[in-house]
N, C-alpha and C positions, 0 to 999 in steps of 0.2 A: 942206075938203079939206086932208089930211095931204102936204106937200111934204117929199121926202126926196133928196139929193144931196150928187156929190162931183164934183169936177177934176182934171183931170190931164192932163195935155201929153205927147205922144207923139213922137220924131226918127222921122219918118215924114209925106209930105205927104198933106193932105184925100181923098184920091181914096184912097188904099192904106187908110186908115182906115173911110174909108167902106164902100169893098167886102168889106173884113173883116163890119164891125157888119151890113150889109145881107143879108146872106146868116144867118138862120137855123140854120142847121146848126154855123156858127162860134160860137156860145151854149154851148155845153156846153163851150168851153174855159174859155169866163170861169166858171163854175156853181164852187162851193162842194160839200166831200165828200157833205154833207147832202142833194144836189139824187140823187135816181134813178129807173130806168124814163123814162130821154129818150129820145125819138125826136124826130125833125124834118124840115122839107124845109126849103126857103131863103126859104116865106114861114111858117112854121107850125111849134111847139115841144110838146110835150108832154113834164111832166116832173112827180115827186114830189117834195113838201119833207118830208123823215123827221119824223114826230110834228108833222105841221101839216095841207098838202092835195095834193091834183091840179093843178093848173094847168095849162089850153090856153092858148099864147098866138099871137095871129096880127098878123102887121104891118098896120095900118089905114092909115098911110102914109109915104112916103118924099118924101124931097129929095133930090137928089143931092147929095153932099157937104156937105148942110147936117144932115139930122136925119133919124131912123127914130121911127117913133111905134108900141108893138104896145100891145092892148087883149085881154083874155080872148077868148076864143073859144068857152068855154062858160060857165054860171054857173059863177063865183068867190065866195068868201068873203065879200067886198066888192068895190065899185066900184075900178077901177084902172090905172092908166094909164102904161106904161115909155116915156120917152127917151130915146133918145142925141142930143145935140145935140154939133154939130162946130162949131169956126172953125179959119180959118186964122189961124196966129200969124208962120209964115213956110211957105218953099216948102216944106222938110222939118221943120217944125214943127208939130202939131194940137195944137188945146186941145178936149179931149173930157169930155163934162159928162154924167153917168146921174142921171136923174132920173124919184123915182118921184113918183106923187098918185094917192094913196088916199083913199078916202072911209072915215075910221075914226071910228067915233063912240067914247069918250072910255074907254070899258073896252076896245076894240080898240086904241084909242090904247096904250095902259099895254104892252097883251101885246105888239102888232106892231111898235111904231116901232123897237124899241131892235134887232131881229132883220133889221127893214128896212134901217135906217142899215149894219146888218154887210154885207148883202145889197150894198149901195151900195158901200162901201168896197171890199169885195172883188174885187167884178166890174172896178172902176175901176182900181185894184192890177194885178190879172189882166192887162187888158189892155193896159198901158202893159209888163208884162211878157213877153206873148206880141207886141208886136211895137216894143217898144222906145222 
């Protein structure tokens, strides 16, 4: 299993962070130019990666204020699995961690990781952006 992740701390407390990430539909803010054809509801995402695939993704499960776990929802490419995992650092402080694991065997490794890692930074970026 391919482990791919970033960090990043938000002036914003656990709860405002979380209901953001929990909610599905709020995903196409953090998405990269490259992501189209989204549709969503707030457990369930469907979206294109231009010159890659399809991807359904649907939340398998939730914590409240700790972590959102979503897994495909139809065949995918490969095995694979998105978190967001939250701590509290202070009251209006989150420390928010995306983390993907993929199951890439070692020519998927080469193509996918370095596209993944962008995918990771981005969204992490994005959201410390959209809400500070």
């Amino acid at each position: 299993m391919t482990t791919i992740q970033n960090t990043t701390e938000i002036n914003k407390n656990v709860s405002e962070v979380y209901v953001f990430l929990a909610d599905l539909n709020n995903h196409e803010q953090l998405m990269p130019e490259n992501i189209y054809n989204w549709s969503s509801t707030t457990d369930e995402a469907r979206f294109t990666i231009q010159n890659m695939a399809k991807l359904a993704l649907k939340v398998e499960e939730r914590s409240e204020n700790q972590f959102i776990k979503l897994v495909p929802s139809e065949k995918a490419p490969f095995e694979v699995a998105l978190r967001w995992e939250l701590q509290v650092v202070a009251d209006t402080v989150t420390k928010a961690t995306f983390i993907i694991d993929a199951d890439l065997n070692m020519m998927m490794k080469m193509i996918a990781s370095g596209p993944l890692q962008k995918l990771v930074d981005f969204q992490v970026n994005k959201l410390k952006e959209k809400l500070g």
